[in-house]
N, C-alpha and C positions, 0 to 999 in steps of 0.2 A: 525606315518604315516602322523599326519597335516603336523609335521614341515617339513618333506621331501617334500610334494607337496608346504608348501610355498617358502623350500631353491629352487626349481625348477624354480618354477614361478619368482625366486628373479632372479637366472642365466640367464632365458632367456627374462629379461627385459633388464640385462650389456648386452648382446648378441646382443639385437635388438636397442639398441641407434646407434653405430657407421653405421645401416644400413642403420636406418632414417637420420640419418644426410646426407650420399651419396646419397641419393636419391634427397632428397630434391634440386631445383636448384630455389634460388635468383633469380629474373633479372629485375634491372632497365631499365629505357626507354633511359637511357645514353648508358648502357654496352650494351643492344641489339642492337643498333646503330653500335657501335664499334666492335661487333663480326660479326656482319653484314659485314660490310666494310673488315674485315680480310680475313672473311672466304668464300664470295662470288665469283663464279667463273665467276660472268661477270665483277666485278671489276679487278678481276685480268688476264681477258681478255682485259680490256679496258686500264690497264699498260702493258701489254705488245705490246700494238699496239704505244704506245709512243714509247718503247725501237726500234721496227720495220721499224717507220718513223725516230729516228735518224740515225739508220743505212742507210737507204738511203739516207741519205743528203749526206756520204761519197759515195756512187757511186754514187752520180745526178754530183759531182764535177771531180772525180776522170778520169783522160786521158783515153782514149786505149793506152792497152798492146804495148809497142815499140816492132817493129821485128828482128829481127837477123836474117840475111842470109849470106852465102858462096857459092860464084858461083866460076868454075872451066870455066873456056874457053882454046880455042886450042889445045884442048887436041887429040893428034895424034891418028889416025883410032888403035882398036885393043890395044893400051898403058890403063894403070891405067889412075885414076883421076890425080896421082902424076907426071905423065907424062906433066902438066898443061906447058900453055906458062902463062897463066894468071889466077891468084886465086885473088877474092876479097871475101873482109868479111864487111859484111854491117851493122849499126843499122841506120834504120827508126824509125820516129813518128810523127803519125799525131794527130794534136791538132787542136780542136775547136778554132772561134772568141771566143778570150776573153769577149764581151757581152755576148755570148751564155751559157757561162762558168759560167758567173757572176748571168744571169739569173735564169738558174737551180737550182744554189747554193739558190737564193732565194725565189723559189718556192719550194725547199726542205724545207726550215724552216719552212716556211708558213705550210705545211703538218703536220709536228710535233705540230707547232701550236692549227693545226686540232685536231689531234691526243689528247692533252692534254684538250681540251676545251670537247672533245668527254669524256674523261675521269671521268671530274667533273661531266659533264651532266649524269653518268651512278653514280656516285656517290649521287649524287642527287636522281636518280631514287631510289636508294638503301635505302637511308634513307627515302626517304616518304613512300617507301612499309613497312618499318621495324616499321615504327610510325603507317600505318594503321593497320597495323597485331598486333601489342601490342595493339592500341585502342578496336580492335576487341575483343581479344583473355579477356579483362575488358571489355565491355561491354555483351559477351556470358556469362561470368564469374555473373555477377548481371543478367543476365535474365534464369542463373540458378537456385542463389538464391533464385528470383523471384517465380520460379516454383515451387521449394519447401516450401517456406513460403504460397503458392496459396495453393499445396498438404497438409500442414498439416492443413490447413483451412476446404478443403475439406473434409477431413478422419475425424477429430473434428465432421462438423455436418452430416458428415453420422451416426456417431454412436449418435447424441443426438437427427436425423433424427428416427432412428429404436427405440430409449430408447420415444421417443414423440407418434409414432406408437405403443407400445404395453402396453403405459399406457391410451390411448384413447386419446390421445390432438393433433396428428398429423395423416395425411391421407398417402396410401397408394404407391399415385401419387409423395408426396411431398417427400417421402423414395426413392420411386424410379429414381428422378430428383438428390437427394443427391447420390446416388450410380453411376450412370451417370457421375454425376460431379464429383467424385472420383476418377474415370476408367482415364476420360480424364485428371483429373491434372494429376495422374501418368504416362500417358503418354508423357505429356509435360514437364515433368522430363526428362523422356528420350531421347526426342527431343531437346531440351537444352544441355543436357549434351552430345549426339553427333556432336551438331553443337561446342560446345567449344573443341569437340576431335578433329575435324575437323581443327579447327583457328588455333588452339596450335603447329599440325602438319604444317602448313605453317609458323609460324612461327618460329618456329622449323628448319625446312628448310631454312630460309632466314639467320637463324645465324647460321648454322652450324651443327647442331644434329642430326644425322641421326640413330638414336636409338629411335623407337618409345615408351619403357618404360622412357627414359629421357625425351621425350616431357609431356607427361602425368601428369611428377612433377615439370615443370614449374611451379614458386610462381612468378607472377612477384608484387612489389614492388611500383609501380607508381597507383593512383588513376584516377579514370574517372571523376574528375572534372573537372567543371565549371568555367576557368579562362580568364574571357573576355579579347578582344587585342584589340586593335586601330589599323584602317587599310582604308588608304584611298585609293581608285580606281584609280584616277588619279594618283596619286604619284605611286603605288604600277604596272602600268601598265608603266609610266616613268621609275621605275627603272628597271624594268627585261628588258627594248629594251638597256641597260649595261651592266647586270648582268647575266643574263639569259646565262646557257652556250650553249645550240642548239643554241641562236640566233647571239654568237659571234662565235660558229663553222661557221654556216652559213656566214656569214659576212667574215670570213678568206676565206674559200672557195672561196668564189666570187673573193677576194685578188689572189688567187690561179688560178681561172680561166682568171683573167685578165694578171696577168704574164704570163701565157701559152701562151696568144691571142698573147703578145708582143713578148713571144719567139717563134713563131709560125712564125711571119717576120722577125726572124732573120737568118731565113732557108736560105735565097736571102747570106746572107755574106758566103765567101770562107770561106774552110776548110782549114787550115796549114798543111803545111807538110814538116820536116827537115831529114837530114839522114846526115852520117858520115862512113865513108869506108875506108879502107884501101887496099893497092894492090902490091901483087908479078906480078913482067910480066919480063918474058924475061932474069930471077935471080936474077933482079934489087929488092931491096926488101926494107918498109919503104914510099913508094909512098903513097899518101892520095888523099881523093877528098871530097866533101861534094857537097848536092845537099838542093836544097829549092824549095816547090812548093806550089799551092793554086789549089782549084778546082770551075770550074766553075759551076753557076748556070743555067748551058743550058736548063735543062726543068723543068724551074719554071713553066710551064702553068698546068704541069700536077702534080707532089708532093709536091710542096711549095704553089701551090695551092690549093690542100686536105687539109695539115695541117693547111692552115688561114680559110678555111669554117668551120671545124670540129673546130679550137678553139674558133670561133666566137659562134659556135653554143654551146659549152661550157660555156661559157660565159652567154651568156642570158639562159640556163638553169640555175646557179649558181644566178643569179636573180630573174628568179622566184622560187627558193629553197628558197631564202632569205625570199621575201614577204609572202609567203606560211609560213614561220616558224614565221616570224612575226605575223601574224594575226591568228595563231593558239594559239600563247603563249598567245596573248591577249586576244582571247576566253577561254582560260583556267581559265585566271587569273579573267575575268570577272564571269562565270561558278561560280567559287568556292567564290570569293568574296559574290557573293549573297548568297550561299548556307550558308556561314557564318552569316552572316546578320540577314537570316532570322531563322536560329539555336539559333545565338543568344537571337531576340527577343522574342522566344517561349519561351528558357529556363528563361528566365527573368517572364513571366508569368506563367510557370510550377511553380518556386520556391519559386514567392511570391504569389500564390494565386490556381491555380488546385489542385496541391500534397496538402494544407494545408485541400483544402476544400473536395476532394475527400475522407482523410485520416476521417475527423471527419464525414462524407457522413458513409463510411464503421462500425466507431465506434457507430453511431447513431441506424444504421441499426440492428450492432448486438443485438444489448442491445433490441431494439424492438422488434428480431425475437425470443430470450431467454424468453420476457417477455410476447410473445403470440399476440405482438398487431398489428404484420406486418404476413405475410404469408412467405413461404422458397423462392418462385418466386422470391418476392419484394426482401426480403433478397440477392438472388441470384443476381439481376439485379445487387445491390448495389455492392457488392465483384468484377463483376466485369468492373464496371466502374474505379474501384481502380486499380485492376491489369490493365485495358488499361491504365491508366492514367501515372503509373509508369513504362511500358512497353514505353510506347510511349518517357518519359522524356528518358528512356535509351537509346532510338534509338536518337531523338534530340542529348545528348551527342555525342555519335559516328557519326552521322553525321558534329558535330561542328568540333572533332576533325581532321575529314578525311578533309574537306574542308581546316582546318589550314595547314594540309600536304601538301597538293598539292600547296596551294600561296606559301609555300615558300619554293617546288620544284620550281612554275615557277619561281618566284621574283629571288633564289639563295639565299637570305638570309629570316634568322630568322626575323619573325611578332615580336614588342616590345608588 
């Protein structure tokens, strides 16, 4: 009877490998990036509005339709059509000034231009949310740990709380402050561990996953460390008014609105107009004729006049879009520039001097309250000075790293 229940136990450990292995999902802060960029559907909104503005650059250029017509004349009271003294057969076409033509065509590009600057910029967008959600999804991950390592702390001197109480050396208050403190680590277990169900799911979503047991077994692979950058303000606010894709959408735009303002005056230039006809009259048949013509601009005061106010007023909107996006990027970049800063120089002091002293603060503390010579309070205070201390460096971390996201969303490129 053993060895069946061990041959059993043995089957359903081969059983249970190939499940674990499925379940389990890798993911670097590379590939999240990457599946990110695949599988998002505002990226692959923001290529398809490229593919949209090239197509309109073929109709910004493109003629009106030529007409074709057949006119019957003289055609006798009460007779057919064929009855005709005269049948012509017509192709017209009217064609834009050539400026006008020329214009369009490069106002069409400029769009596209738009189009593709809009693009990066949502690319952008995509990887700094994918970086904040991985830093997130590591630092809930450590403020879970946290909690548990708090919990078994807790549970430890509850019970040598109760074993101090019923040999006479501890009080009754001091059991009941451990049992307290018990209830709430385990709660912060559980608070922890929903806030990273929570993260996992957004990032989850941002790459793709939409199976809430596959977020759950997200492992990712990348560390919440500590790897200072170099990053100077000035420079760092010089290159994103370059680099920065809102700010060179913007800037085309404005390109866009000023070619409009230009082909807005070109409304005053005639319209082309040729045609080509042929003619039966009279049996005589093989007769030709062709016609050429332009249209006047008689009442420029009233629509060629609209279209130069309305582009003009396009125009200086398209400026101040420009300044407006300028002076937001640079608030951004200053924003987080600091936030870095000063992440930085906390974690520099967390790591050569609060965590060390916290940490022997906590080991000091135990050995005291084991030894009789400190009370569970004191004890208490100490434990948790240590947990804020390493709570807080966690939070510092993810704060360094959020603030690195976002420079170099604005900037456009990677902090060395």
């Amino acid at each position: 009877m053993k060895k069946k229940a061990l041959l059993f136990v043995f089957i359903g450990n081969l059983l249970a490998v190939p499940i674990v292995g499925q379940v389990r999902i890798d993911l670097s802060l590379k590939n999240a990036i990457e599946q990110s960029l695949a599988n998002n559907p505002q990226i692959r909104a923001a290529s398809e509005g490229v593919n949209l503005q090239k197509a309109q650059f073929w109709r910004a250029i493109a003629p009106t339709s030529p007409t074709v017509s057949v006119n019957y004349a003289f055609v006798p009271p009460a007779q057919k059509l064929d009855a005709f003294s005269e049948r012509t057969v017509e192709v017209s076409q009217s064609l834009d000034f050539p400026t006008t033509i020329f214009l369009r065509g490069s106002q069409a590009l400029k769009q596209i231009r738009v189009a593709e600057e809009e693009y990066a910029s949502a690319r952008n967008e995509i990887i700094a949310r994918t970086t904040i959600a991985y830093f997130n999804v590591l630092a809930k991950t450590e403020r879970l740990a946290l909690s548990q390592e708090n919990r078994a702390v807790a549970e430890e001197f509850a019970r040598k709380s109760a074993i101090r109480r019923n040999v006479g050396e501890g009080t009754n208050l001091e059991q009941l402050t451990a049992n307290v403190q018990q209830a709430q680590a385990r709660n912060a277990v559980e608070t922890a561990a929903n806030e990273l169900r929570l993260v996992k799911g957004e990032l989850g979503l941002l790459i793709g996953i939409k199976n809430e047991v596959d977020r759950t077994h997200l492992v990712l692979t990348d560390s919440l460390g500590f790897l200072p950058r170099s990053s100077d303000l000035d420079r760092l606010v010089e290159t994103a008014q370059l680099s920065n894709a809102q700010i060179r959408a913007s800037m085309i735009k404005r390109e866009v609105a000023s070619t409009g303002y230009t082909l807005a005056w070109t409304s005053f230039l005639p319209t082309l107009s040729v045609s080509y006809l042929r003619q039966t009259r009279d049996g005589i048949t093989g007769l030709y004729g062709a016609s050429f013509g332009i249209s006047i601009p008689l009442w420029f005061m009233l629509d060629h006049r609209g279209q130069i106010q309305s582009a003009s007023a396009m125009l200086a909107m398209a400026d101040h879009e420009l300044e407006w996006t300028k002076n937001s990027v640079t608030h951004g970049i200053r924003s987080a520039h600091f936030e870095k800063v000063n992440s930085e120089q906390q974690l520099r002091s967390y790591e050569s001097d609060v965590l060390h002293q916290s940490g022997e603060i906590f080991r000091s503390a135990k050995a005291s309250y084991e030894a009789g010579e400190i009370s569970y309070l004191e004890f208490l205070q100490a434990r948790q000075t240590v947990v804020q201390a390493r709570s807080s460096y966690i939070d510092l971390l993810l704060a360094y790293h959020v603030a690195v996201a976002k420079l170099e969303q604005a900037v456009g490129s990677s902090l060395k």
